[in-house]
BALOBA-1460 file (C-alpha; in Angstrom, 3 decimals):
// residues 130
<rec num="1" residu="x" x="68.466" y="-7.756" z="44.896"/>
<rec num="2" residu="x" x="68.211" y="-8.445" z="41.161"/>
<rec num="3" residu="x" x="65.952" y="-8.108" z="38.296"/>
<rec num="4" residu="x" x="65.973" y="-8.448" z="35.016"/>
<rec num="5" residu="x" x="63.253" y="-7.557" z="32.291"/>
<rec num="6" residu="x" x="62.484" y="-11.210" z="30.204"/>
<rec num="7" residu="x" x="59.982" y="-9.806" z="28.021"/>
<rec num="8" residu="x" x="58.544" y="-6.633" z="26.797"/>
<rec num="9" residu="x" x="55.557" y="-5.165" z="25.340"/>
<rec num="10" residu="x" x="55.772" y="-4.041" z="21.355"/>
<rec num="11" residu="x" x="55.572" y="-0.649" z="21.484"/>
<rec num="12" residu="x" x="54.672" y="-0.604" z="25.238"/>
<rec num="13" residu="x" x="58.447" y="-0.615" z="26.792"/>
<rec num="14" residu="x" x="56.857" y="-0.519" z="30.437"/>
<rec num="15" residu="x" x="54.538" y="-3.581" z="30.151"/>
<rec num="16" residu="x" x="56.035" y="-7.102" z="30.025"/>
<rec num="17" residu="x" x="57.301" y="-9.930" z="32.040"/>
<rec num="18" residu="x" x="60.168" y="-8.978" z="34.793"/>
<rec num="19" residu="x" x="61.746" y="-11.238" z="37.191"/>
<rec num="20" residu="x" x="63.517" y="-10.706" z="40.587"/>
<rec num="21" residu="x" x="66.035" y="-12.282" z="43.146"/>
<rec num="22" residu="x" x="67.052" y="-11.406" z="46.573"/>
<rec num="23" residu="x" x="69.140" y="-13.175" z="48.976"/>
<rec num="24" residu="x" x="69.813" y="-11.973" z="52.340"/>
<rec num="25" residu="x" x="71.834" y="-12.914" z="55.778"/>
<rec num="26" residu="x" x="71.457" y="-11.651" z="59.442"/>
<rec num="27" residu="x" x="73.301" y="-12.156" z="62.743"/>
<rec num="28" residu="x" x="72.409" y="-16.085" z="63.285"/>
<rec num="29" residu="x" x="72.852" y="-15.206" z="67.060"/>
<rec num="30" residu="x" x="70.397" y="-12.838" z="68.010"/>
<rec num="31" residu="x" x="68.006" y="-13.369" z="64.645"/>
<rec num="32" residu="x" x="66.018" y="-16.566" z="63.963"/>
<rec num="33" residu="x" x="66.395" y="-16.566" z="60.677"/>
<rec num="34" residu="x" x="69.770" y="-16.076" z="59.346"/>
<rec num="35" residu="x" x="69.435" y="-16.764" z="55.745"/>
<rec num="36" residu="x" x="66.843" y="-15.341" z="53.470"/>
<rec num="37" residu="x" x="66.648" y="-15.937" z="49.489"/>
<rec num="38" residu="x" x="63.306" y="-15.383" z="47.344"/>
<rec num="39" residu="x" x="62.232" y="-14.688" z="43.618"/>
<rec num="40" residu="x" x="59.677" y="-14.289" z="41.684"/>
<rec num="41" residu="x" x="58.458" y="-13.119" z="38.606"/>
<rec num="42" residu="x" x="55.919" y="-10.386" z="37.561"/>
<rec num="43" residu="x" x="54.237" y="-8.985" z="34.609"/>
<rec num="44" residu="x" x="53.131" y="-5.366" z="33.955"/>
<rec num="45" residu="x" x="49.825" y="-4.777" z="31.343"/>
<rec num="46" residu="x" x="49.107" y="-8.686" z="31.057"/>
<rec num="47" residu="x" x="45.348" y="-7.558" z="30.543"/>
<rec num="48" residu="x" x="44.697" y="-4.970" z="27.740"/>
<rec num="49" residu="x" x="42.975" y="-2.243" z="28.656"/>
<rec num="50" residu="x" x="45.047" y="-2.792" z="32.042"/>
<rec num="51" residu="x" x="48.469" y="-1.270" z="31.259"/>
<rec num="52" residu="x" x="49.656" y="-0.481" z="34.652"/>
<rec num="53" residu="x" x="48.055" y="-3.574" z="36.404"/>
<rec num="54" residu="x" x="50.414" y="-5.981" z="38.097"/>
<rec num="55" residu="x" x="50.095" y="-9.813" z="38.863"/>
<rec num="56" residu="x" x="53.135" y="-11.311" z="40.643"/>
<rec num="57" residu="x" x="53.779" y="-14.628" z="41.909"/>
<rec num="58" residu="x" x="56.889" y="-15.087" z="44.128"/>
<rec num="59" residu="x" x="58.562" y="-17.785" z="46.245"/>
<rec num="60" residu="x" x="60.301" y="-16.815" z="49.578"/>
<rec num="61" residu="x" x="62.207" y="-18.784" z="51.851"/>
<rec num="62" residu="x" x="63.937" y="-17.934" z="55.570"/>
<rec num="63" residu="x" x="66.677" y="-20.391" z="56.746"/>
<rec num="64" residu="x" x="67.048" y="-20.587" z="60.763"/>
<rec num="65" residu="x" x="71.069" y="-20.165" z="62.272"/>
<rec num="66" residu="x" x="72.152" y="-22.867" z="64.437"/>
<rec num="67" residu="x" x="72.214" y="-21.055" z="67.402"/>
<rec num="68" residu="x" x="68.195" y="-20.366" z="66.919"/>
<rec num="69" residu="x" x="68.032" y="-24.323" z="66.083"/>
<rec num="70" residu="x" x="70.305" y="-25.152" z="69.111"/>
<rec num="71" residu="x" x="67.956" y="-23.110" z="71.513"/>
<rec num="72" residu="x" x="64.829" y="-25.000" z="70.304"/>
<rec num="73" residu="x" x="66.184" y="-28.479" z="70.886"/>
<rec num="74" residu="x" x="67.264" y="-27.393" z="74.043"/>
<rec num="75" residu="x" x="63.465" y="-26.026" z="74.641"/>
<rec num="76" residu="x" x="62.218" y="-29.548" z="73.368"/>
<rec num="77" residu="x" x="60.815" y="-27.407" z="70.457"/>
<rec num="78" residu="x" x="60.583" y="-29.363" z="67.090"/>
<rec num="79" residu="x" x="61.928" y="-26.972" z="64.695"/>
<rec num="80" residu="x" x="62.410" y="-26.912" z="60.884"/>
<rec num="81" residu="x" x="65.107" y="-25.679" z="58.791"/>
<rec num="82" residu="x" x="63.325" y="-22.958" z="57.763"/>
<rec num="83" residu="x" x="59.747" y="-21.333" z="56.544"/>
<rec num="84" residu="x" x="58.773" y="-20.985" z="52.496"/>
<rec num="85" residu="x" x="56.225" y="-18.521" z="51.764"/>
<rec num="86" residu="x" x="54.303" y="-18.835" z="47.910"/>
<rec num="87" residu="x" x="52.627" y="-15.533" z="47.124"/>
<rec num="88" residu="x" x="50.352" y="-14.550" z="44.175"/>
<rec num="89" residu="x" x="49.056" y="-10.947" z="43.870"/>
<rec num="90" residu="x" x="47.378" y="-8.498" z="41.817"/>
<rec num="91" residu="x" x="47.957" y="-5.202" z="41.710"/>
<rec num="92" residu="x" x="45.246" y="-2.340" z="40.213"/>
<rec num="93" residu="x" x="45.314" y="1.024" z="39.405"/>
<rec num="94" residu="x" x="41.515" y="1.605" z="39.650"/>
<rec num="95" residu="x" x="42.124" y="5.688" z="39.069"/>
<rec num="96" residu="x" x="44.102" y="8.027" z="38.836"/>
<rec num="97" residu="x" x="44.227" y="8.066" z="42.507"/>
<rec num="98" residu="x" x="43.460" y="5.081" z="43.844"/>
<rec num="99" residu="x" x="45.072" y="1.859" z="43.785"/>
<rec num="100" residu="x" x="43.951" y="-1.756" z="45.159"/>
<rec num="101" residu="x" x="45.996" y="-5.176" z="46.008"/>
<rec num="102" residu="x" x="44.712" y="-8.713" z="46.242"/>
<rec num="103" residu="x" x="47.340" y="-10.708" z="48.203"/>
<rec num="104" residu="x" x="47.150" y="-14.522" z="48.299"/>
<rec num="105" residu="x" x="50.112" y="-16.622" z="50.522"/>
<rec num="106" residu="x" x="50.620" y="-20.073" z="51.438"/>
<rec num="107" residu="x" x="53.492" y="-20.186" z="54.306"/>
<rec num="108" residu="x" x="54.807" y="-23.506" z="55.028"/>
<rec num="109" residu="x" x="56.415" y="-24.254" z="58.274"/>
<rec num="110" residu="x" x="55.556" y="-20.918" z="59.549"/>
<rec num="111" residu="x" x="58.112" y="-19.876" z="62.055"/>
<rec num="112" residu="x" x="60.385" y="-23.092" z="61.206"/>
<rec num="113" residu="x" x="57.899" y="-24.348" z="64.390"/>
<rec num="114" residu="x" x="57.297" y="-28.094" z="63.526"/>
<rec num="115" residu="x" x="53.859" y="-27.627" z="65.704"/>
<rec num="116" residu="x" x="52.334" y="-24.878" z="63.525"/>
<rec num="117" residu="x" x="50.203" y="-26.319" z="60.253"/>
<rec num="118" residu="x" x="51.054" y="-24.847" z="57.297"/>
<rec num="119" residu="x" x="48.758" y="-21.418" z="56.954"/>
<rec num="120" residu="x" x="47.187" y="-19.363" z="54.356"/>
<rec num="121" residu="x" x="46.885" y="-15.858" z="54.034"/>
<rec num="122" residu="x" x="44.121" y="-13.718" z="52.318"/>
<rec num="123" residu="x" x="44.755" y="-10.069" z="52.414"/>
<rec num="124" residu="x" x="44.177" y="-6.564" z="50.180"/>
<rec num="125" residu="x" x="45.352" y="-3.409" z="50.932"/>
<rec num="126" residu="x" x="44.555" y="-0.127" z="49.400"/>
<rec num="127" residu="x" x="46.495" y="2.715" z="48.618"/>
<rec num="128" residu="x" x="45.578" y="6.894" z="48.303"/>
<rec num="129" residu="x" x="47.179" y="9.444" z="46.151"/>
<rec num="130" residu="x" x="46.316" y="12.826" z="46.703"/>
């Protein structure tokens, strides 16, 4: 994981434009996906009476091993190289204590299944400090 700040705020050091990397491997012969790498970007205070507000947009994608892709051809399972996930969200501090997220994802080649359509994903959650 990486991230480096591209652009800050005057006078506002927290608020600005930040982006991220990851890249990630798993055992290819017991996990589907052995390869993971993703980034994004994200800005902090982009509205201005919103300073702690977040909107993100980030691309994602998971690589299959060929033992997973060797298992599907021998299923007769059309399989892809791999899923890519495209995700914008919002982030709000309504209060002091409460705290909402907007999610919106578009996952193509969910699963690395050839059979599944592409999907889209509309979700929130919302998060409680006491």
């Amino acid at each position: 994981l990486g991230e480096v700040r591209l652009f800050g705020e005057r006078g506002a050091p927290s608020q600005g434009l930040a982006a991220f990397a990851r890249v990630g491997a798993a055992e290819g012969r017991v996990n589907p996906f052995q390869y993971y790498v993703g980034g994004g970007v994200v800005y902090t205070g982009l509205l201005p009476t919103r300073d702690e507000d977040q909107l993100g947009l980030a691309v994602a994608s998971a690589l299959t091993g060929s033992h997973f892709r060797s298992a599907m051809r021998t299923e007769a399972i059309d399989s892809e190289l791999g899923e890519v996930a495209i995700e914008l969200t919002y982030f709000a501090a309504v209060t002091g204590w409460l705290s909402l997220q907007l999610d919106l994802q578009y996952v193509l080649n969910p699963s690395a299944d050839a059979s599944i359509p592409d999907a889209l994903y509309i979700g929130g959650r919302a998060e409680l400090s006491l």
